[in-house]
N, C-alpha and C positions, 0 to 999 in steps of 0.2 A: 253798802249798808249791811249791817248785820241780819243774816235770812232770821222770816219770824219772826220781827218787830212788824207787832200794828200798831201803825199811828193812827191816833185821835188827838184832835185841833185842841181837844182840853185834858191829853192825859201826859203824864211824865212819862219819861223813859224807866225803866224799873232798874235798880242798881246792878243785875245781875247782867242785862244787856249794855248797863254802859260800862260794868269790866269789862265785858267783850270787846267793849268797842275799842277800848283802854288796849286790850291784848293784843287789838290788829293794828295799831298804830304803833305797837313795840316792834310788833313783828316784821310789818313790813320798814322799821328802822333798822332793822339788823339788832331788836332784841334790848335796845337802850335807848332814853330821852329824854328828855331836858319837860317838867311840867308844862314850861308855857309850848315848847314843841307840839306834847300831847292836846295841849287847849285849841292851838292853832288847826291841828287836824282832826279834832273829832268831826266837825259838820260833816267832814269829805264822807262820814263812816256810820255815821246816824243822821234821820230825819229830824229834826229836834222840832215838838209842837213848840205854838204860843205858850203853852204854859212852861216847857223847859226853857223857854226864849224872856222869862218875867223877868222881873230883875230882884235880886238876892237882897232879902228884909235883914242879913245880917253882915254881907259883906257888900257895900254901895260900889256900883260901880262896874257888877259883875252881875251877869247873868244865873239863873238856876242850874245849868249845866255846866257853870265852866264853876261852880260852889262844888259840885259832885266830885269833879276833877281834881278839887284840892281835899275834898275832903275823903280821899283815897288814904293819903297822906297823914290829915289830921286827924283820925279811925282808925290807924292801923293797930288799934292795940283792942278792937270790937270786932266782936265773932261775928263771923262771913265777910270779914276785910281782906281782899287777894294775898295783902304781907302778910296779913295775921295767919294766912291760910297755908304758907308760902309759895304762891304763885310768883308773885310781884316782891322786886326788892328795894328798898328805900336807900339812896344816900341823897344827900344834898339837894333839894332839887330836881332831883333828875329818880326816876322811876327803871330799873329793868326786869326782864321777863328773868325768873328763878332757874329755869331750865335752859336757857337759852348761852350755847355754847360761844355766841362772842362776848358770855356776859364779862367774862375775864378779861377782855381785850378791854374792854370799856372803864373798868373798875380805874385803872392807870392811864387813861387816857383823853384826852382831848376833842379827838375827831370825832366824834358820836353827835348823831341829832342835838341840836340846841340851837 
């Protein structure tokens, strides 16, 4: 879990601790990942309340939290967005860390989380 998250059964996660949380699911990928990878492992990395657990008034189907996780993606061009900031880099799908020196392995490659 991210140190410094307090949960409350009725508050969200605040976007700047679910980059984080975003960051450590890159990092401990070796830096590269496939969205639905990142969706699959945020639980592991945040406590997610009932309220991040509601489900999404504009994408059905889908939780509040796993809407954050895409909406990294669909943001990225809004100031305090990780791309926009460049932390985080966008292609296809798949999210990698900016600094992150297998990011190059990954760009041409296949074997990366997904």
């Amino acid at each position: 879990q991210i140190q410094g998250h307090t949960i409350n059964s009725n508050s969200r996660i605040r976007e700047r601790d679910f980059y984080k949380a975003v960051e450590a699911v890159l990092i401990d990928a070796g830096g590269d990942a496939t969205i639905s990878y990142i969706r699959r492992k945020i639980p592991r990395y945040l406590a997610l309340s009932a309220a991040d657990c509601a489900p999404s008034s504009t994408r059905p189907g889908e939780q509040l939290w796993e809407q954050q996780v895409r909406n990294i993606v669909s943001h990225r061009d809004c100031d305090g967005n990780p791309i926009k900031l460049g932390r985080f880099r966008y292609s296809k799908r798949r999210l990698s860390l900016a600094n992150s020196p297998q990011r190059e392995l990954f760009e041409n490659d296949n074997n990366s989380c997904d």
